[in-house]
C-alpha positions in Angstrom: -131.9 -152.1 118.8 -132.9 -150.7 122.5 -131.6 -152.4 125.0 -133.9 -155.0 127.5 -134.9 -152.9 130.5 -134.2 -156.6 132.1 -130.3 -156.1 132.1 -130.2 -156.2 135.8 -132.3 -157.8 139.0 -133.2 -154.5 140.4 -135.0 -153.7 137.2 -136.5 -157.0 136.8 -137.7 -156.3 140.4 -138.9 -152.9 139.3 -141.2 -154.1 136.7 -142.6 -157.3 139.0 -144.1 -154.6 141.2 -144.7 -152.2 138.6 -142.8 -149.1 139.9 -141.3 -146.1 137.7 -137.2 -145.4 138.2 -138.7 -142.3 139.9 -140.9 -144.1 142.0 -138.3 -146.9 142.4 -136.0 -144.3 143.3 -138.4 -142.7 146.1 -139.4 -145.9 147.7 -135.5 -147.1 148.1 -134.5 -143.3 149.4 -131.8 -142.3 146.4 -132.0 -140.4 143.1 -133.2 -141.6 139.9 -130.0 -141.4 138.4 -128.6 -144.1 140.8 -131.1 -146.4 139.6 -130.6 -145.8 136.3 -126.7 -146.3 136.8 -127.5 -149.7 138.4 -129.9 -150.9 135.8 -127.7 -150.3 132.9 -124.6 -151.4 134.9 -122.9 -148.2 134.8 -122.6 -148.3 138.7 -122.3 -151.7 140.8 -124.7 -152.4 143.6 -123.5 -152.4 146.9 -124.5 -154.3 149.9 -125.9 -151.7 152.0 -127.8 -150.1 148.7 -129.1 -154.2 147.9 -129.7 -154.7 152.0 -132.0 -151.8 151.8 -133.8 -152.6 148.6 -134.6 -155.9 150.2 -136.1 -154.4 153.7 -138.5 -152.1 151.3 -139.7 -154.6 149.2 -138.8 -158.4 150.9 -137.1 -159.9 147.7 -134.4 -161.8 148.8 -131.4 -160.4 149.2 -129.0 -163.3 147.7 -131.2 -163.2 144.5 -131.1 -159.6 144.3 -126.7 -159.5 144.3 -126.3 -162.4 142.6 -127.9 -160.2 139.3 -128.5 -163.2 137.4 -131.8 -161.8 135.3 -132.5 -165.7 134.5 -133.1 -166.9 137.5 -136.8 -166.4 139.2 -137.3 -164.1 141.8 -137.8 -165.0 145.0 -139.3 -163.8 148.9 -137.1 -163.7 152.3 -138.9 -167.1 152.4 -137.9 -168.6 149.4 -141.0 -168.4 147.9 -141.8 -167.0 144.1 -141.3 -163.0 144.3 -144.8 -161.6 142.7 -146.5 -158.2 142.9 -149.0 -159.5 145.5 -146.2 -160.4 148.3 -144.6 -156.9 147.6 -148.1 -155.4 148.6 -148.7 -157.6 151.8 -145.3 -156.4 152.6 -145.7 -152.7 152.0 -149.0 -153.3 154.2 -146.9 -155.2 157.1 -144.4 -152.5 157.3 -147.0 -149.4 157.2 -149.1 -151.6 159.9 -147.1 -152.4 163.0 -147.6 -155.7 164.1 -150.9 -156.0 165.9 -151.5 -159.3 167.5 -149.8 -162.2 169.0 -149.4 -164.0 165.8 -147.6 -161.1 164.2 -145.1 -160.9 166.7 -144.5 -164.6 166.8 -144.0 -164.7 163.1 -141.7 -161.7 163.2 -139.7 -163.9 165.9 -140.2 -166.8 163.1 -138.6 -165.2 160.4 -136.0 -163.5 162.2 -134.1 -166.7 163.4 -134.9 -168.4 160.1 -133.1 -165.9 158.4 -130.4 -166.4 161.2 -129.9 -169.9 160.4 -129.8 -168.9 156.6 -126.9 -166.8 157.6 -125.0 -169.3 159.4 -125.5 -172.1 156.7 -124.2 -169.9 154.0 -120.9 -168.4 156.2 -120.7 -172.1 157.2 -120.7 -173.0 153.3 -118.1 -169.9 152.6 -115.5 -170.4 154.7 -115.5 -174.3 154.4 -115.0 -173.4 150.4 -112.3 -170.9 151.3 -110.3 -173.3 153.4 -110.1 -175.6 150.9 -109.1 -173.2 148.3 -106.1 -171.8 150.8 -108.7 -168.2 150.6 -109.8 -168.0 154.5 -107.9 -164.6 154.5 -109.7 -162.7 152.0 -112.5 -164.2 152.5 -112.5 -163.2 156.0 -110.9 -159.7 155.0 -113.7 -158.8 152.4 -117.0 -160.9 154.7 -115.6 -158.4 157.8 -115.7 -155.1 155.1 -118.9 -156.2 154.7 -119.9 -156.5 158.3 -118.6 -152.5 158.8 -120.6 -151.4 156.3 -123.5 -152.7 158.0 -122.8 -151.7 161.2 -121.4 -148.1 160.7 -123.8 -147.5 157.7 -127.1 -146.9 160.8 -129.1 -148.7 158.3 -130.0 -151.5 160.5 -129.3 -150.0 164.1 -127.7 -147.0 166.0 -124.3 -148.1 166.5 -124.0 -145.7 169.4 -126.1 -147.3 171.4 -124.8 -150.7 171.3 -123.3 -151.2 175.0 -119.3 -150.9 174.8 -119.7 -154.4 176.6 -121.8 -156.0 173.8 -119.0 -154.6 171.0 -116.3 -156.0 172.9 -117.6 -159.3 172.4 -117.6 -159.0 168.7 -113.6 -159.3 168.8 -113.8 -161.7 172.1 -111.2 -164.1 171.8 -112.6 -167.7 173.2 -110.3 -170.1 174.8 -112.9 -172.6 175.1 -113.4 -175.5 172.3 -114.6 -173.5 169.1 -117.7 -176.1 169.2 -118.5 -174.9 172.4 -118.0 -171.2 172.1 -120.3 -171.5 168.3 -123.0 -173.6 170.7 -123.1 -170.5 173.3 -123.4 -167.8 170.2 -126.2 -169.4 169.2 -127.9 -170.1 172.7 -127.6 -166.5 172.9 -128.9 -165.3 170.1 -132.1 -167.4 170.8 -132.2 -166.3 174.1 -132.4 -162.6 173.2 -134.8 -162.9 170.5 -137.5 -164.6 173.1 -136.7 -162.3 175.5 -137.5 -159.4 172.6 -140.3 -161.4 171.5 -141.5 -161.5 175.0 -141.3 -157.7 175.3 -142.9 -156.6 172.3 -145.9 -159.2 172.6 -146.9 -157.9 176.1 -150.1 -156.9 176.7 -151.4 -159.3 173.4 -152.9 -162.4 174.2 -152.1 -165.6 172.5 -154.8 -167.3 170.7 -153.5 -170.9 171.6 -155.2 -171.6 174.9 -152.7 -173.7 177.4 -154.5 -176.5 178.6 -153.6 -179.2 181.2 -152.7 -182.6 180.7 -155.9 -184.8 180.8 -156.0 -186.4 184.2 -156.7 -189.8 184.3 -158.4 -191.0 187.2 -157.0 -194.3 189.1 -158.0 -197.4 188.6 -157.7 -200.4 190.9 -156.2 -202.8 189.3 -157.6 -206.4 189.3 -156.2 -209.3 191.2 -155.8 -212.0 189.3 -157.1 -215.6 190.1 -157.0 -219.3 188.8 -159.5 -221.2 187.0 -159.8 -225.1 187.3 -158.5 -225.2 183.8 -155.4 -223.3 184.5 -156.4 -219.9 182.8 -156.1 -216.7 184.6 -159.2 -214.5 184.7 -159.8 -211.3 186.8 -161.8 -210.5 189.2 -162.5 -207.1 191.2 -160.9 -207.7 194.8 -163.5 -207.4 197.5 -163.3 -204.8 200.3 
């Protein structure tokens, strides 16, 4: 019997989008033999390989590694993987962004895939400290981190200021609740003021308006009827 092209999630992603191994191999940069390898499970997917498979096509990346051909496939958003959003994708990256709402939903994206991140490495190493695995956890999660940053897939490592790198092995002697809050403050800083540099010049549709002035009202003295009750009057000038 021939085997189910579905025997792993890069082919299952293949045939959603209704690519060729050739052409699969084309649009992720490697040879058709490497996708064959990785279909039939002759050659296990790496990180940087799945990484770059999900910048090309937006399938998310957690789906994609955990291979299970079961489970449906879905977006960077969460959202069920189909041919359509692999086209809209294909036409965002070809078409740079080219108003203010494209840049604010880059921004968007970008720090909800940041809090994904944290919520998962939270998840992780609060799993591995209970199960006495903090060590290799941390020994195989910082493997992963060089082969990100020395693979030039996401950025030039050369020029990353030597400052910046430095504080990627900064030791903190402030409370670790503190020093987590500041990382974060940081990384939300940086990303408005990127946002802020790649919007200029585009105009943002929302139009600021003032608050609504009300105007002042004199307020009315207050007498006594014969029967006790209070009514209002307007004072006289």
């Amino acid at each position: 019997m021939r085997p189910s092209p579905k025997r792993h999630t890069l082919a299952v992603l293949r045939l959603i989008i209704g690519l060729t191994q050739k052409e699969m191999a084309d649009l992720c940069e490697c040879s058709t033999a490497t996708i064959q390898a990785i279909e039939l499970g002759k050659l296990k997917m790496s990180l940087t390989f799945a990484d770059n498979v999900t910048n090309k096509t937006n399938v998310q990346l957690d789906w994609l590694m955990r291979n299970n051909v079961n489970a449906p496939p879905v977006d960077g958003y969460g959202k069920p993987y189909t041919l359509e959003l692999f086209e809209e994708w294909r036409a965002l990256l070809f078409n740079p962004p080219r108003d203010f709402t494209d840049f604010m939903r880059r921004k968007i994206y970008t720090r909800a895939c940041f809090d994904n991140a944290l919520r998962q490495l939270a998840s992780l190493f609060t799993h591995a400290y209970q199960h006495d695995r903090v060590e290799i956890c941390n020994y195989k999660l910082n493997h992963q981190f060089d082969d990100l940053f020395l693979s030039g897939t996401i950025f030039d490592l050369k020029k990353v200021p030597q400052e910046e790198k430095d504080q990627w092995f900064e030791s903190s002697f402030s409370p670790i609740e503190t020093h987590t809050t500041a990382i974060v403050q940081q990384f939300y800083k940086d990303t408005e003021t990127i946002f802020k540099t790649l919007s200029a010049g585009h105009k943002s549709p929302i139009k600021k308006t003032s608050a609504p002035v009300i105007p002042h009202q004199a307020h009315p003295t207050k007498t006594t009827t014969t029967s006790g009750r209070k009514k209002s009057s307007k004072s006289k000038a």
